[in-house]
N, C-alpha and C positions, 0 to 999 in steps of 0.2 A: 665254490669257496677257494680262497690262495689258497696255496702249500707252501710248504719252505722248499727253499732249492734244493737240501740235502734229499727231501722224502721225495720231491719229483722225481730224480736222479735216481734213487733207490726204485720206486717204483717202472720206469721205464726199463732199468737191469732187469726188474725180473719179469718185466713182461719180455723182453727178447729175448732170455734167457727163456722161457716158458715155449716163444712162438720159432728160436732156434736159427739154426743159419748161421750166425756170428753176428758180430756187430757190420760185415760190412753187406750185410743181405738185407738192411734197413737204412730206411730214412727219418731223419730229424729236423723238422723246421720248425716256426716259430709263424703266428698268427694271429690277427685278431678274430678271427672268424674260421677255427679251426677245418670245422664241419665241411663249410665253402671249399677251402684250401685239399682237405681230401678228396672230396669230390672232384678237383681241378686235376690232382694227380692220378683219377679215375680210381680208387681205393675202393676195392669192394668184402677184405677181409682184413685182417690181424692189426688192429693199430690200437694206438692208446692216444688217450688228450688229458695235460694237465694244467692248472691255471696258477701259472704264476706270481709273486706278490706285485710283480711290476716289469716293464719289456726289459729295463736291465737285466733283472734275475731269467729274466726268459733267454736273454741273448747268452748268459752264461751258460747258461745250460746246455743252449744249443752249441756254441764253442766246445763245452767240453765233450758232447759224442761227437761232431763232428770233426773236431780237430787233434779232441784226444783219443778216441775209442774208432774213431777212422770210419763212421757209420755217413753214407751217404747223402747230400744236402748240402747247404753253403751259409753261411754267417754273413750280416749287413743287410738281412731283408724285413720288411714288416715295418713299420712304425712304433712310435710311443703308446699307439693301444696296443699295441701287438705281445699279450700278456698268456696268450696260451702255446703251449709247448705239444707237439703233435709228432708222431711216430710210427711208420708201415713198413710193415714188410714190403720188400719192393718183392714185382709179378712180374711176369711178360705183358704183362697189359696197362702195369701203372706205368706213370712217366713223372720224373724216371722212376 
């Protein structure tokens, strides 16, 4: 089910607040296939997935941890499904 932008945002704070590191010991992208997408960056613990109302609001989202909160990943990726917001702790085994 959407979320609003604000409570996705609120909830990924406190999941990295929770999983710890700071913001720049995680990454934030944007997906249509979230699941996929973790598994690509080889994820095998601490993330979170949330779906947002539309790729815009996904892309905001992702702009502001990664542009403003300095959390690893890049903005400009994904498509117009690309409605889920995704976030791990980076490992020595994910990439990156």
């Amino acid at each position: 089910m959407p979320t609003s932008k604000q409570e996705i945002i609120a909830d990924i704070d406190g999941h990295i607040s929770k999983g710890g590191g700071g913001y720049s010991a995680w990454y934030v992208g944007i997906s249509s296939n979230a699941k996929e997408r973790l598994a690509e960056h080889k994820v095998k613990g601490w993330y979170i997935i949330r779906t947002a109302t539309s790729s815009q609001v996904a892309r905001e989202i992702e702009d502001h941890f990664v542009n403003s909160c300095k959390t690893d990943g890049g903005t400009g990726g994904g498509d117009e499904t690309a409605t889920k917001v995704y976030a791990y702790k980076k490992a020595p085994y994910t990439g990156p």
